[in-house]
C-alpha positions in Angstrom: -51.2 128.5 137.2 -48.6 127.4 134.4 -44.9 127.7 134.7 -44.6 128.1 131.4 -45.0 131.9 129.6 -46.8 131.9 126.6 -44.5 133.9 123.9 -46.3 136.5 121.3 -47.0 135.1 117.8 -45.7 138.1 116.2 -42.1 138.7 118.1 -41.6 135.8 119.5 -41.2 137.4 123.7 -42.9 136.1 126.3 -46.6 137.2 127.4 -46.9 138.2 131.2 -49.0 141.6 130.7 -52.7 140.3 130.8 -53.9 143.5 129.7 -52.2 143.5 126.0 -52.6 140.5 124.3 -50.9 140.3 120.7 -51.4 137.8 117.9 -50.2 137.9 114.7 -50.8 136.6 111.5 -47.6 136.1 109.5 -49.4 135.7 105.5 -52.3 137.5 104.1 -54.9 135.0 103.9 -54.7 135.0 100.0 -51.3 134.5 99.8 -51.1 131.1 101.9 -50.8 129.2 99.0 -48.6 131.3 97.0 -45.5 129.8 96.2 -42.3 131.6 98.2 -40.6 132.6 95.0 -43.8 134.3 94.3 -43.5 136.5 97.5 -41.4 139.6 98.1 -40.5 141.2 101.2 -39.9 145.2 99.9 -36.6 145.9 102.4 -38.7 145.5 105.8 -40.7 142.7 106.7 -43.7 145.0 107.1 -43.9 145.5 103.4 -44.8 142.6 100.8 -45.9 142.1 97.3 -47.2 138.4 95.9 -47.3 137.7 92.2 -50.8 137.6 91.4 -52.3 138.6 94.3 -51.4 142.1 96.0 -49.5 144.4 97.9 -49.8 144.3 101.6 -48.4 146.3 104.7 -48.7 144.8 108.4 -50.4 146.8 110.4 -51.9 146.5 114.3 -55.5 146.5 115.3 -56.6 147.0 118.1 -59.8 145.0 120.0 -61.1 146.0 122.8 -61.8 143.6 125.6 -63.8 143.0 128.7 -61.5 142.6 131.9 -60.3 145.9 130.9 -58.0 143.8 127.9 -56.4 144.9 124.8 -56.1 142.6 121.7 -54.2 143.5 119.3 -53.6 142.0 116.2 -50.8 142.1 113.8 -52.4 141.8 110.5 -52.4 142.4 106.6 -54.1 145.5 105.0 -54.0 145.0 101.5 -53.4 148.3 99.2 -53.0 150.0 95.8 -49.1 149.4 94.2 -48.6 153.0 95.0 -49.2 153.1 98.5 -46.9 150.4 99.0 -44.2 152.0 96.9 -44.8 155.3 99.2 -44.6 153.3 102.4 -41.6 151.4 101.1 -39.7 155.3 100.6 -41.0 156.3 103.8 -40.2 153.1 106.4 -36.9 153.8 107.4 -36.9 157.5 107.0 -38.3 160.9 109.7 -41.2 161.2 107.4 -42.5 157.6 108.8 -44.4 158.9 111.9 -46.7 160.8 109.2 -48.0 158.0 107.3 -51.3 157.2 106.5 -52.5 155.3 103.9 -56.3 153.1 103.4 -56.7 149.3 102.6 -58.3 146.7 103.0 -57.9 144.2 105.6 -56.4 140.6 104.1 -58.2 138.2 106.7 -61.3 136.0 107.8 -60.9 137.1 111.6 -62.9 135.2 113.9 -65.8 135.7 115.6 -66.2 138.1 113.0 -65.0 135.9 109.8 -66.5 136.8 106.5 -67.6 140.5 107.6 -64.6 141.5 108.1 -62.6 140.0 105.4 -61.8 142.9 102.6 -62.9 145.3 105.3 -61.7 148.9 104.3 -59.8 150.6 107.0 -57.3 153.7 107.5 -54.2 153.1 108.8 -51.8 155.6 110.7 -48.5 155.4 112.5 -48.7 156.4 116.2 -45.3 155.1 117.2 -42.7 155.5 115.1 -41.4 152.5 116.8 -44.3 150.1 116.3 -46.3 149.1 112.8 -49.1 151.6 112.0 -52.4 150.9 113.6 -55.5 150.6 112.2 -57.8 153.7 113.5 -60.8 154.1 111.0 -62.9 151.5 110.0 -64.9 152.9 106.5 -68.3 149.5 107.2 -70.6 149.2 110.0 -68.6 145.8 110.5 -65.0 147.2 110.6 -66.2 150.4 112.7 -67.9 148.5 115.2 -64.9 146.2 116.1 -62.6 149.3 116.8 -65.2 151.3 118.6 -67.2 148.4 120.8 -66.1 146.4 123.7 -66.0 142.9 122.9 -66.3 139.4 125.4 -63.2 138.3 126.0 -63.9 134.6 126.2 -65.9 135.4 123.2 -63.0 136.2 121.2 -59.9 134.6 122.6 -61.5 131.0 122.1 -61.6 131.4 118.5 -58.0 131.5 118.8 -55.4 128.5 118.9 -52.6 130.2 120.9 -51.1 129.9 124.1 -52.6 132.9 126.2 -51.3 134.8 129.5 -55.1 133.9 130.8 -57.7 131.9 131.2 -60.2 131.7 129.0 -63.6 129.9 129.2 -64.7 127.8 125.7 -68.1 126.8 124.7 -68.3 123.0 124.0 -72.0 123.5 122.8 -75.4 124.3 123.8 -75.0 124.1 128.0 -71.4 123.2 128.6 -68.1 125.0 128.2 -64.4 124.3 129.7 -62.0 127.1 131.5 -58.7 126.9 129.5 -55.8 127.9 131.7 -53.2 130.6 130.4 -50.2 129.2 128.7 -52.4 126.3 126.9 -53.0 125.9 123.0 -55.8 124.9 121.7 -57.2 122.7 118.5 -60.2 120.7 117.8 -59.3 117.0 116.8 -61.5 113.6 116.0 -64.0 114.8 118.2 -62.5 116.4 121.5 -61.6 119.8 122.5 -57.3 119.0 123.0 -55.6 121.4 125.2 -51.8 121.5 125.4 -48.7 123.5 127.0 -45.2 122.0 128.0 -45.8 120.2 131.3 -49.8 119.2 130.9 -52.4 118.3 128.4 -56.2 117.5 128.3 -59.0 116.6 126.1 -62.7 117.0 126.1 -65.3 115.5 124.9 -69.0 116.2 125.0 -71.5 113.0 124.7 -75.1 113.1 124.5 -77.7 110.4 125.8 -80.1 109.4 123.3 -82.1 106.5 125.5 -84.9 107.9 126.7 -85.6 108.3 130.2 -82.0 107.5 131.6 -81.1 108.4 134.7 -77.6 110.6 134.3 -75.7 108.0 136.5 -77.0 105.3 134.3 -75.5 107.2 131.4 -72.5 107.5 132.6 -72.1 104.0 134.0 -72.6 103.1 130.4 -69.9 105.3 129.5 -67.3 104.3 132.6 -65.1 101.5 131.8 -66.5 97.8 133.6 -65.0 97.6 136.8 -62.2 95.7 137.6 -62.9 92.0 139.6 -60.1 91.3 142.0 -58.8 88.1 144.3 -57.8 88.8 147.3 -55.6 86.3 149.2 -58.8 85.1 150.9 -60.3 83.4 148.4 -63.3 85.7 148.2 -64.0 87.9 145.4 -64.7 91.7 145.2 -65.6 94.2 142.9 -64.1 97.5 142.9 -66.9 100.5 142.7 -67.3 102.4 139.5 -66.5 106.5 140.0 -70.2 108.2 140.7 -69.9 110.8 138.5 -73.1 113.9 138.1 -73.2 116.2 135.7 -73.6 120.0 136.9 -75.7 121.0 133.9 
């Protein structure tokens, strides 16, 4: 167990409800590379319009998880100039708690990636003190991730940020690693790197390509050479390599 809360992406508090799980994403994908000059937040943060590229409202979506867990993700739905000038009259005023508007979701989203990117969905506000959620998905793809029950390992691996649980990532074909809550994650020159405040680790998955090698023959290949020490007698030891066997 970590000390250390993990904090949401979106609002910055700390995580301890394992049921609810927020991320957010703070740019529509297409507008990463837009200069800032070129972006403009309309009054609340919620509402934005980039030069050349759209007009977006954040809005939550919700994922179903096994372990009976809730992601939900702050994201961008991308709309028509209208809908973001109606939104834009509406945020601050009674009449919020009725909106509804359509767009069309502004990320590759993994597992799902590709699919899901230009999704169209209907958004609606269900608490006039939280973003509008997403509620209708209008393609097989974007229907299916609000009305099915998704792995949570599955899902929270794809994603970098520190977690309020564990979650189990595949390192391949017959091997995978339990990341404990509170850790990011990122893959660098080769090894899975894990990281919070008070810890770290790194893993790496190597395959034998010699023929007909035992697994401790393997990894005494891979083992640093052991160490030869004096001691005061005069005679010489060696100390033992670890014996180290793989459990798949």
């Amino acid at each position: 167990m970590t000390g250390h809360l993990p904090s949401c992406s979106c609002c910055g508090d700390s995580l301890t409800d394992e049921r609810r799980i927020d991320i957010g994403f703070k740019l529509p994908d297409a507008a990463l590379t837009a200069p800032e000059e070129a972006r403009h937040r309309l009054g609340p943060s919620a509402l934005l319009r980039v030069d050349g590229v759209g007009s977006f409202i954040r809005c939550l979506l919700p994922v179903g998880l096994t372990h009976a867990t809730e992601l939900v993700l702050g994201v961008w739905l991308e709309v028509d100039d209208d809908v973001l000038r109606k939104a834009h009259d509406l945020w601050e005023d009674q009449g919020y708690a009725d909106l509804v508007f359509r767009g069309r979701l502004a990320h590759r989203i993994r597992p799902w990636g590709d699919d899901l990117l230009g999704a169209e969905f209907t958004a609606r506000v269900a608490d006039p003190e939280e973003l509008p959620y997403l509620v209708m998905g209008h393609d097989p793809v974007a229907a299916c991730v609000l009305a099915d029950t998704w792995d949570r390992d599955q899902v929270l691996s794809r994603f970098p940020h520190q977690l309020p649980v564990d979650v189990r990532t595949g390192l391949g074909d017959h091997w995978s690693v339990v990341r404990s809550a509170g850790l990011t994650a990122r893959f660098v020159d080769g090894a899975d790197q894990f990281a919070g405040p008070d810890r770290s680790a790194a893993v790496t998955v190597f395959t034998d390509d010699t023929p007909g090698r035992t697994p401790e023959g393997f990894l005494r290949n891979c083992l640093p050479v052991p160490r030869t020490t004096f001691p005061r007698s005069g005679s010489s030891s060696v100390c033992p390599a670890a014996s180290v066997t793989p459990s798949g």
